[in-house]
N, CA and C atoms as a LAMMPS dump frame, in Angstrom:
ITEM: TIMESTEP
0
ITEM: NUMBER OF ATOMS
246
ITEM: BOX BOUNDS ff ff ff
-5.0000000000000000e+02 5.0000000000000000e+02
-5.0000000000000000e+02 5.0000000000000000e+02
-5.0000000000000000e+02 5.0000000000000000e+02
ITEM: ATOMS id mol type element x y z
1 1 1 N -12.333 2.197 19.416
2 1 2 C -11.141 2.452 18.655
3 1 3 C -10.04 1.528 19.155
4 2 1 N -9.32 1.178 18.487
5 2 2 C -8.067 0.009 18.602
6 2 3 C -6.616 0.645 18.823
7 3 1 N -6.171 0.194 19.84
8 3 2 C -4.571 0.402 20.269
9 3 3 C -3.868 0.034 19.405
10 4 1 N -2.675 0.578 18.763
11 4 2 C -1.854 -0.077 18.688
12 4 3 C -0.513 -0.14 18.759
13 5 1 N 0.395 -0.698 19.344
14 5 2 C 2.043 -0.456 20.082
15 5 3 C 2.834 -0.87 19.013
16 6 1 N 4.044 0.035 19.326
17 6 2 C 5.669 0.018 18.408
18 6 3 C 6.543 -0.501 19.376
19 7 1 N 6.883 -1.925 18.988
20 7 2 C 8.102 -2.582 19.324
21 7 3 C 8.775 -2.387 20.553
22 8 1 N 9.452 -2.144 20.736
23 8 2 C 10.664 -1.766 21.966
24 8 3 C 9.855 -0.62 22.237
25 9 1 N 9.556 0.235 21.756
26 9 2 C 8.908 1.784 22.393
27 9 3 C 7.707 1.319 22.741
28 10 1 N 6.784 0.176 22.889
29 10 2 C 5.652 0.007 23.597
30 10 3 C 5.52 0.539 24.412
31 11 1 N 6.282 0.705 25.833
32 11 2 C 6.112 1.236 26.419
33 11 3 C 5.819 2.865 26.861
34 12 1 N 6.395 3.135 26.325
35 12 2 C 6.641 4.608 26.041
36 12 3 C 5.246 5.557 24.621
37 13 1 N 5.162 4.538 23.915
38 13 2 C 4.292 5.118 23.048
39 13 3 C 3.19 4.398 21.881
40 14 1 N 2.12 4.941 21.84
41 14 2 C 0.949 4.113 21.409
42 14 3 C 0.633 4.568 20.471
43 15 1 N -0.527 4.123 19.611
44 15 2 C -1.326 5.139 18.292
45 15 3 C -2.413 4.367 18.916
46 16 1 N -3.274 5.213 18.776
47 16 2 C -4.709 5.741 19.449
48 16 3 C -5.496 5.993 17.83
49 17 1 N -5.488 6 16.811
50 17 2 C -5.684 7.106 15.988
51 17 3 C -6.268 6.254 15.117
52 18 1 N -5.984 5.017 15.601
53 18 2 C -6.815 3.779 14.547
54 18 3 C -6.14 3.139 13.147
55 19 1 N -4.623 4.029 13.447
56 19 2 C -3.27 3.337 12.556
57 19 3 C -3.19 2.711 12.933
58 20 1 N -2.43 1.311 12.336
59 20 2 C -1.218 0.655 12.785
60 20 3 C -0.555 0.663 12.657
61 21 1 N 0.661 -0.073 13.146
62 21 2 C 2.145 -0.095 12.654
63 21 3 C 2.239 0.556 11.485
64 22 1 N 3.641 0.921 11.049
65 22 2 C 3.915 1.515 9.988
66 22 3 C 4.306 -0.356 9.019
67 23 1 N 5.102 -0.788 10.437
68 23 2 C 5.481 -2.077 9.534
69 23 3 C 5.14 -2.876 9.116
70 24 1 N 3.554 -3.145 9.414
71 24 2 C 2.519 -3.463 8.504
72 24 3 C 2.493 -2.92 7.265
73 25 1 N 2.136 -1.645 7.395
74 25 2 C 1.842 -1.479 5.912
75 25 3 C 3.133 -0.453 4.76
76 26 1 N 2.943 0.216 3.82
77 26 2 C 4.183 0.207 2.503
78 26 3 C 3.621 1.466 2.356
79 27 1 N 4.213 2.312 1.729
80 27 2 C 3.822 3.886 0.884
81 27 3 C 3.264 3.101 -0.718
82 28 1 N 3.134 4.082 -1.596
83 28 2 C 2.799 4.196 -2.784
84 28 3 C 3.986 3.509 -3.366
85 29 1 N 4.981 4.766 -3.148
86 29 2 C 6.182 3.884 -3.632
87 29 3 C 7.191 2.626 -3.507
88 30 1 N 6.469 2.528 -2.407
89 30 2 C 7.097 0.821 -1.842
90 30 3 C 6.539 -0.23 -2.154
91 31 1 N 4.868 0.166 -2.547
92 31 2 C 4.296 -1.165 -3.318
93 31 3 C 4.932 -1.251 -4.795
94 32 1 N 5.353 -0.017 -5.361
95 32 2 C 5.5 -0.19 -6.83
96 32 3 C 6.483 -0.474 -6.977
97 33 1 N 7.744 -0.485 -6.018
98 33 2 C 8.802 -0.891 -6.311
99 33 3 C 8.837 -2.659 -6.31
100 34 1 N 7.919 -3.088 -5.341
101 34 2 C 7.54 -4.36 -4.41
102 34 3 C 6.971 -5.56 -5.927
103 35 1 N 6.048 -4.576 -6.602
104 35 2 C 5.606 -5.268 -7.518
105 35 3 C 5.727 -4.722 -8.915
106 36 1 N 6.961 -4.115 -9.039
107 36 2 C 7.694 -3.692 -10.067
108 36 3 C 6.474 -2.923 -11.319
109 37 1 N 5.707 -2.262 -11.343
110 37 2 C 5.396 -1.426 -11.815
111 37 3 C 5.118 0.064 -11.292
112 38 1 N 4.604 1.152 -11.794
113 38 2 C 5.087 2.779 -11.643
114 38 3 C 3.908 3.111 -10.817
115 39 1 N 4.201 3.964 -9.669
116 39 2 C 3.411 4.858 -8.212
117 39 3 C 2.088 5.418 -9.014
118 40 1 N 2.002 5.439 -10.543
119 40 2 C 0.856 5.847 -10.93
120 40 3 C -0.444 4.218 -10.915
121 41 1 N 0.664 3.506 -11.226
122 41 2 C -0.03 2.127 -11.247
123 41 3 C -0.965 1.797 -10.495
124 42 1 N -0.089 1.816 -9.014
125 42 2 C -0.487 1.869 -7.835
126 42 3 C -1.748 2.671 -7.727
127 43 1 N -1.598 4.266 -7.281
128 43 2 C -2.566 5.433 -7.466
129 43 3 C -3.738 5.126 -8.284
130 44 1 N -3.579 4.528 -9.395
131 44 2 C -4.699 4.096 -9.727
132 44 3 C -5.682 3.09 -9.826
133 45 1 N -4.911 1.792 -9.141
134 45 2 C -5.494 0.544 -8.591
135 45 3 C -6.274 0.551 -7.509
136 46 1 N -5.57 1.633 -6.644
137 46 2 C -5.899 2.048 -4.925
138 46 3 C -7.577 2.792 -5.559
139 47 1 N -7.727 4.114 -6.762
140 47 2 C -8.824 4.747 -6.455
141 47 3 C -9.551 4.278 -7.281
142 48 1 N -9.458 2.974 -7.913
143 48 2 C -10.344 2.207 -8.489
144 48 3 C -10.961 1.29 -7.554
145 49 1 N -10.41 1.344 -6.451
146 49 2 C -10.759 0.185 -5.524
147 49 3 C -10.4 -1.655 -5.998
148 50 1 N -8.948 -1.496 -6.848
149 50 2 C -8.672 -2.787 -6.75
150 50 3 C -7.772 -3.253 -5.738
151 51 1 N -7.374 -2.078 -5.31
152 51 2 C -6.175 -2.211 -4.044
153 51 3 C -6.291 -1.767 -2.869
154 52 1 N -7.255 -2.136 -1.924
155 52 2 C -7.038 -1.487 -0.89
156 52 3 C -6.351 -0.856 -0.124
157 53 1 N -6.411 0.321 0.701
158 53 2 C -5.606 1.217 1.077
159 53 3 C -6.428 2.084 2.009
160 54 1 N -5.197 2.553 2.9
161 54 2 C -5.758 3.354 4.043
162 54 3 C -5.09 4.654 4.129
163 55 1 N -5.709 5.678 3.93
164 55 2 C -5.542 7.277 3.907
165 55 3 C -4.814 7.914 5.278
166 56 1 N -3.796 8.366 4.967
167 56 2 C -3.159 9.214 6.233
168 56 3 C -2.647 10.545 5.362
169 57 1 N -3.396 11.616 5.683
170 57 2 C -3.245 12.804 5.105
171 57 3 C -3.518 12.614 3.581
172 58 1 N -1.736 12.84 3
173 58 2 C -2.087 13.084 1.608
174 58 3 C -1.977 11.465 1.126
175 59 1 N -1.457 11.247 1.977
176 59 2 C -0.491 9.48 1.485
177 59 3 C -1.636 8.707 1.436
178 60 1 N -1.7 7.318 0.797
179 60 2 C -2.21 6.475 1.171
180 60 3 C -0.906 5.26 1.862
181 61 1 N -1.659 4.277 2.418
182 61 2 C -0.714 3.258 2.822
183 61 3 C -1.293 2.044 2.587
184 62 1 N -0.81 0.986 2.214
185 62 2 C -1.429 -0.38 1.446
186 62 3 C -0.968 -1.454 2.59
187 63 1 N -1.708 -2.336 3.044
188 63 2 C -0.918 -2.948 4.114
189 63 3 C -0.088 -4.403 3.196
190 64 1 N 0.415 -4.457 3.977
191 64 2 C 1.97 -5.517 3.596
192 64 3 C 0.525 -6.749 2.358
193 65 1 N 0.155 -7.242 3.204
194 65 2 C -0.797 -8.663 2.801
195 65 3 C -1.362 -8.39 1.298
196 66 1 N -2.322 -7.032 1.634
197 66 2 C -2.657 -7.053 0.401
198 66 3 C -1.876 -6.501 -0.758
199 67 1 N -0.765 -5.743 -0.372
200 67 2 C 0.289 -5.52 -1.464
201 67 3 C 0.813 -6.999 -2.244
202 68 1 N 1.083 -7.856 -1.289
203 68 2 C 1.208 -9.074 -1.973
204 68 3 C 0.734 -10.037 -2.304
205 69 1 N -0.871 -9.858 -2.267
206 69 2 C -1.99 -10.13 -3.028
207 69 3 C -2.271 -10.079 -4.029
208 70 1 N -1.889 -8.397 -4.457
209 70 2 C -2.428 -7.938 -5.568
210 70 3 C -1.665 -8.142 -6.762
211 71 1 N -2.557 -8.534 -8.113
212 71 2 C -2.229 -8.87 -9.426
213 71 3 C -2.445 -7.689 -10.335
214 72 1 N -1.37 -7.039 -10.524
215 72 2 C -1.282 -5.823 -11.386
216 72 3 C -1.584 -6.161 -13.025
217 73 1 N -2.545 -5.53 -13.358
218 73 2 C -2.936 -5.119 -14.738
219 73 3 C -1.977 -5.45 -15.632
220 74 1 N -1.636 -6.392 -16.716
221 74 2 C -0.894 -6.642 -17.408
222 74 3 C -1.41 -5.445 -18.706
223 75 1 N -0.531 -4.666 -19.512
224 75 2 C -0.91 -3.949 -20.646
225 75 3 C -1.133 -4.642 -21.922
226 76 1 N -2.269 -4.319 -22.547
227 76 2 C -2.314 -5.232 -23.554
228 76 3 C -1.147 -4.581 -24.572
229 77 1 N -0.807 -5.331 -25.084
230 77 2 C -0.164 -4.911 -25.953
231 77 3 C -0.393 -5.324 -27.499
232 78 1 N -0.434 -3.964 -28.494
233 78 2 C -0.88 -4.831 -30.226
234 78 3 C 0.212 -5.507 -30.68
235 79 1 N -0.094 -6.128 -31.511
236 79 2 C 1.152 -7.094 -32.36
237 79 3 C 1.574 -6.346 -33.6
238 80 1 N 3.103 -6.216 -33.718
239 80 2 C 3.183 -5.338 -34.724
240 80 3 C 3.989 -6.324 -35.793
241 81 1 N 3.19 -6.33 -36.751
242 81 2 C 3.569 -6.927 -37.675
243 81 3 C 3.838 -6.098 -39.423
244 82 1 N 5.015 -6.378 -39.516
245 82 2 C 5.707 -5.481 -40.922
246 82 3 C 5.618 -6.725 -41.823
């Protein structure tokens, strides 16, 4: 299992738990704000497996890299013609 230390509190405190940093990685809602479409977007890229993501409780967390990797689903849209 992999260490890993927080900044100035290195000393003082570790994650053991096989997290990393938080500042690596974004919430749900921080990727969708990041790449301007809606936390369902997200939610459903992540359990399609186009977006990788790592589970902490209920949350998932997307790390920084591949948040700005990822190419969100453009909607098709019909042509409306009158």
């Amino acid at each position: 299992m992999e260490t890993y230390t927080l900044g100035a509190a290195a000393s003082r405190s570790t994650l053991t738990d096989g997290v990393p940093p938080a500042a690596q990685y974004l919430s749900g809602p921080e990727t969708a704000g990041l790449k301007g479409v809606t936390r369902q977007a997200v939610s459903m890229a992540v359990q399609a497996g186009r977006l990788p993501a790592v589970r902490q409780g209920r949350c998932y967390r997307i790390k920084k890299s591949d948040a700005l990797a990822w190419q969100p689903r453009q909607r098709k849209r019909g042509t409306d013609e009158r």
